[in-house]
N, C-alpha and C positions, 0 to 999 in steps of 0.2 A: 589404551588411553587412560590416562591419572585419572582420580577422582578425586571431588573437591568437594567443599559443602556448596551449599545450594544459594543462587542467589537470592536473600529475602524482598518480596514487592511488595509494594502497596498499590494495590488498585486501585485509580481515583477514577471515577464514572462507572456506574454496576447497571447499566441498560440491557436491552439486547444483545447487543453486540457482545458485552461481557460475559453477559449466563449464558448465550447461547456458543460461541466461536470463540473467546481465550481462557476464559475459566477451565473450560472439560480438558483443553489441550495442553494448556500447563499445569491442568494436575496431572498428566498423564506423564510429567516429567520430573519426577519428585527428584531425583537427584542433580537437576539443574537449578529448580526455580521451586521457592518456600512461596507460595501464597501467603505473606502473613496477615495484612489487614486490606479492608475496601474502606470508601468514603464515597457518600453517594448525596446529595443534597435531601432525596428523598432516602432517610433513613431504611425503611422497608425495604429495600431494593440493596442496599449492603446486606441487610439481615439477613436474605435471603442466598445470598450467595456465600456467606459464612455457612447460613447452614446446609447447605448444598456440598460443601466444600467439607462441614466438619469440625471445623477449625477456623484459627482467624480472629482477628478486632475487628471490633465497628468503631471508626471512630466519628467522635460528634462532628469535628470541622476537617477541611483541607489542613490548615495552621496545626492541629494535632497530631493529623499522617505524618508530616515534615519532619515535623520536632520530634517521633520516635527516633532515639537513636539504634533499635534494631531494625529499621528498614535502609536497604541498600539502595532499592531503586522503586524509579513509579512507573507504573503499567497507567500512559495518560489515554482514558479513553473517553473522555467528555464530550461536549457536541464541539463540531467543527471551529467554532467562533472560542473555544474553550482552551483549543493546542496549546498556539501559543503562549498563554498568559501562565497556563498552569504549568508545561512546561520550562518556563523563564523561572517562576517563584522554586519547583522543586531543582533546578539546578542552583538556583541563589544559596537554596536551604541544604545543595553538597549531597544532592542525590542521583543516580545515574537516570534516566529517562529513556523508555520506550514508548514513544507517540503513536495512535494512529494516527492515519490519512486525512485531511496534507497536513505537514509538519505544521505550518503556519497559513494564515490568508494570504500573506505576502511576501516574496522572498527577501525585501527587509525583515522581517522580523524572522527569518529563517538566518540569516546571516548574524542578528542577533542573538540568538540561540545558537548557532554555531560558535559565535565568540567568547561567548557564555561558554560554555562546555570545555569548548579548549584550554579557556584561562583556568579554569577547576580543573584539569584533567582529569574531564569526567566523561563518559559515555555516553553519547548521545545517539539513538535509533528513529526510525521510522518505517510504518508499514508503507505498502505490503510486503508481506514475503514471499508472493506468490512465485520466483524466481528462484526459491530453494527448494520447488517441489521435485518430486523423481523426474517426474515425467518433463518440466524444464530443462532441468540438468543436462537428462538424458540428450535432448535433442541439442543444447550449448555443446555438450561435449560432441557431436557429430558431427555441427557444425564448421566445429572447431579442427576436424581429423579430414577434412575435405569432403564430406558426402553428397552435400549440394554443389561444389565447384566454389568458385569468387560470390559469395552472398552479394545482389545487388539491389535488392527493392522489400520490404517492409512492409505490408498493413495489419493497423491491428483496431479492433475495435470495442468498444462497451457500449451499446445499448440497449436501456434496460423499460419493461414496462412502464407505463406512467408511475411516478415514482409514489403521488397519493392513495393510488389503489391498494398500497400494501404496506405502506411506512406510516408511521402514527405521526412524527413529526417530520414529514417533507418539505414544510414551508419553514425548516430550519437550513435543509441543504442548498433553497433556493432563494435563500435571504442575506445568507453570509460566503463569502469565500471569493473567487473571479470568475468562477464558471465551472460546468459540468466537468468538465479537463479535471480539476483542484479533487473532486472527489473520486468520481467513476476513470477516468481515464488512465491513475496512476496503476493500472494491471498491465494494461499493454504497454504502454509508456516505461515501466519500469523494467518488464520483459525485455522490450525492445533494445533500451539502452544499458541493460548487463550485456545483452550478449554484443551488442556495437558500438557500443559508447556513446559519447554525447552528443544531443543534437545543436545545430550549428547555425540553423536559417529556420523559421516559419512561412508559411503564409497561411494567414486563414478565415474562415468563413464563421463566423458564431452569432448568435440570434436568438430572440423566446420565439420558440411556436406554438406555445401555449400560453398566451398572456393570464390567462385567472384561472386557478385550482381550486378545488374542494377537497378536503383531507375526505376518506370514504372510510377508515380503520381507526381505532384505540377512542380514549376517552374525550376527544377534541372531534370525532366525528362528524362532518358537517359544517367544520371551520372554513372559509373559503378565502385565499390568498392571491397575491401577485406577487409574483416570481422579478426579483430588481436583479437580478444575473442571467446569463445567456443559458440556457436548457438543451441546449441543441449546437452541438461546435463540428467541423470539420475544418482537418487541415494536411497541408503537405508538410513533410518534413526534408531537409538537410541534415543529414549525419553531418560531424566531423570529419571522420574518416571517409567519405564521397558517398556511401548509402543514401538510396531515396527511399521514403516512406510515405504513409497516409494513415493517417487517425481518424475516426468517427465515433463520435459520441452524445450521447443523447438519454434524456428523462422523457423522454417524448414518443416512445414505442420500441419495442423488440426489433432488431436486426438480424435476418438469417446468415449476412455475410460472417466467413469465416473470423474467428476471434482474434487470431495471430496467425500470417501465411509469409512464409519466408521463399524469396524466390533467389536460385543461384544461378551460374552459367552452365551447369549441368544438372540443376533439378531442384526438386523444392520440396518445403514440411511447412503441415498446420497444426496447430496443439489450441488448447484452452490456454490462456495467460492467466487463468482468474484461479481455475480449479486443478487438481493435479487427479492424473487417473481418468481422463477425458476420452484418452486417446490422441495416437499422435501419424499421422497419414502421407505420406511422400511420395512423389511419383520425380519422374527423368522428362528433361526438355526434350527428349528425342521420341517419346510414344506419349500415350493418351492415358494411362493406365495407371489409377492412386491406387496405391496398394497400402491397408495397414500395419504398421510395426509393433512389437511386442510390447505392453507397458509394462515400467518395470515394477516387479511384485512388490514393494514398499512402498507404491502408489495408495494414497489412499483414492479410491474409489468417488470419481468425482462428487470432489470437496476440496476444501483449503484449510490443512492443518494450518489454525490460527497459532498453536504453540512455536512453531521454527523459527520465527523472529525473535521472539522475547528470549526459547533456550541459544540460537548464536547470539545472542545479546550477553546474556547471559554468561555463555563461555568466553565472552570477548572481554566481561569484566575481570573476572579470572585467570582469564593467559593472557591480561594486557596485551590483547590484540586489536586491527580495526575491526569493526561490525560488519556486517555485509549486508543487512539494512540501514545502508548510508544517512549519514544525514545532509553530504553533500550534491547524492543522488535525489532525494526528495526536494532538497531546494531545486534543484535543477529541474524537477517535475514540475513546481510549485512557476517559475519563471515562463516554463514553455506553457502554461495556462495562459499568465498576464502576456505574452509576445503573441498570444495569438488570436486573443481579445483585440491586442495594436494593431495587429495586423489587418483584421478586421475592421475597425475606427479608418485606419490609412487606405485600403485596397492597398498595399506594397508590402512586399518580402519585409521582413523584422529579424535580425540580426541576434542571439540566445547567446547571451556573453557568457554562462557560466559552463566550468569544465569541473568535472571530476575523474579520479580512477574508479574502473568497476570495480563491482568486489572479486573476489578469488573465487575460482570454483569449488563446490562443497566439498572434492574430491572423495576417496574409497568410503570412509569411516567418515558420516558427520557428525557434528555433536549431539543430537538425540540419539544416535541408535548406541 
């Protein structure tokens, strides 16, 4: 494979998520992705990552990032209510964008930003990328060679401890967006529909069962809120292609139900959707008997290389290619939240008008190794 210089980002948002989960993994990629500068509102918090990093600008505003003209693209990692706005202004300003989760609070404003991007022909991303790990791959490509039979049913699910027990700001994820779907659910959701494509009907069930929180972590400790989004969703799905599925998701306690479980007409697999290197378990409709499969040795070790997004972003700027963290898959994530919110409101199936293509599989050689 060619080599090319590295695409240069600007980090805009230097939180947790940053220091902890894209920082260390796209430095681990020097030959894709130049870290060049952070912008953090809390100055400190860029500082910090510059020096962690070595290198790097701090810059005083968002308005400054932009206007470097050595930055190529922005790593948007702000809080949820933050995607779209900043993503809108740094493609205005002729920069390519890799967002996190969800792209937007709504899938207008994702169609915005789609329009956006197109008319610049620029490159527009969105996490997760948890469908480039080995161990997804592994099990897309099996699926794909017949191992399970005709794949016909789907669940996946994310739920996570109460989310104030360990997040400083959780009356941020419960205050903006459509619901727990918009943040936590795009792992299996995004899993599910690489390997099957788009969903096509809702119905669902979404609710708070926790009307008032107390944040218990970080320097607002003992803040106490109400959550004006549902906490708690479950739902049936409609593939396009005829797959049924079911989703569950929830801020409101641990799930031991499996993560992701694929069932065919001759057998079935479960994996992590979130983390690669989990492990990945199969068994035949005809015995009782899961047996586990090899993970593959590139796995990392249940985790989520947060780098894989940003480097096939990265090389998609480069080999003007598509990205394979869609941004037309994310709005389609972003719509089966709001549809299933509707669907809830109406008690009646809800109709998910949006389609995209999956991406391409990473095949032999991806772009990190």
């Amino acid at each position: 494979m060619s080599e090319y210089a590295p695409v240069r980002v600007a980090v805009v948002g230097c939180g947790s998520i940053a220091e902890n989960g894209y920082q260390p993994r796209c430095l681990a990629y020097p030959k894709k992705i130049a870290l060049h500068g952070y912008f953090d509102q809390d100055k400190a918090r860029a500082e910090t990552l510059r020096n962690k990093a070595g290198a790097g600008k701090v810059y005083a505003t968002v308005e400054e990032a932009l206007a470097d003209p050595e930055v190529e693209a922005v790593l948007n990692l702000t809080t949820i209510n933050g995607h779209y706005p900043l993503s809108l202004q740094a493609l205005q300003a002729g920069k390519h964008v890799y967002s996190e989760k969800p792209v937007s609070i709504t899938s207008a404003q994702a169609d915005e930003l789609i329009r956006e991007a197109e008319a610049r022909k620029l490159k527009l991303a969105c996490s997760p990328s948890s469908p480039l790990g080995y161990e997804q791959q592994n099990v897309w490509a099996r699926i794909r060679a017949g191992e399970i039979g005709t794949p016909h049913t789907v669940i996946g699910t994310f739920a996570c401890t109460r989310l104030e027990a360990w997040h400083p700001n959780a009356d941020v994820f419960m205050t903006a967006g459509v619901s727990v779907v918009a943040d936590a659910a795009p792992y299996p959701l995004t899993v599910m529909t690489t390997f099957f494509g788009p969903i096509a009907r809702v119905f669902g069930f979404a609710r708070n069962v926790v009307p008032e929180r107390v944040l218990q972590v970080g320097p607002r400790k003992g803040t106490a809120f109400k959550p004006t989004i549902p906490d708690h969703v479950m739902g049936l799905l409609e593939f396009a292609n005829g797959m049924r599925g079911f989703i569950y998701t929830g801020w409101s306690g641990r799930s031991d139900v499996p993560p992701l479980e694929i069932a065919g007409t001759e057998g079935g697999m479960a994996l992590n959707p979130h983390n690669d290197g989990n492990g990945i378990r199969t068994w035949s409709q005809s015995g009782h008997e899961v047996k586990p499969l090899p993970t593959p040795e590139k796995s990392m070790k249940n985790a989520l290389d947060w780098g894989k997004g940003p480097v096939d972003f990265a090389d998609a700027i480069r080999r003007n290619r598509p990205v394979r963290c869609s941004p037309y898959q994310a709005r389609h994530i972003v719509e089966i939240a709001e549809r299933l919110n509707e669907s809830s409101r109406t008690n009646a199936s809800v109709e998910v008008r949006s389609r995209f293509e999956p991406p391409e599989p990473v095949g032999e050689v991806a772009p990190w190794e």
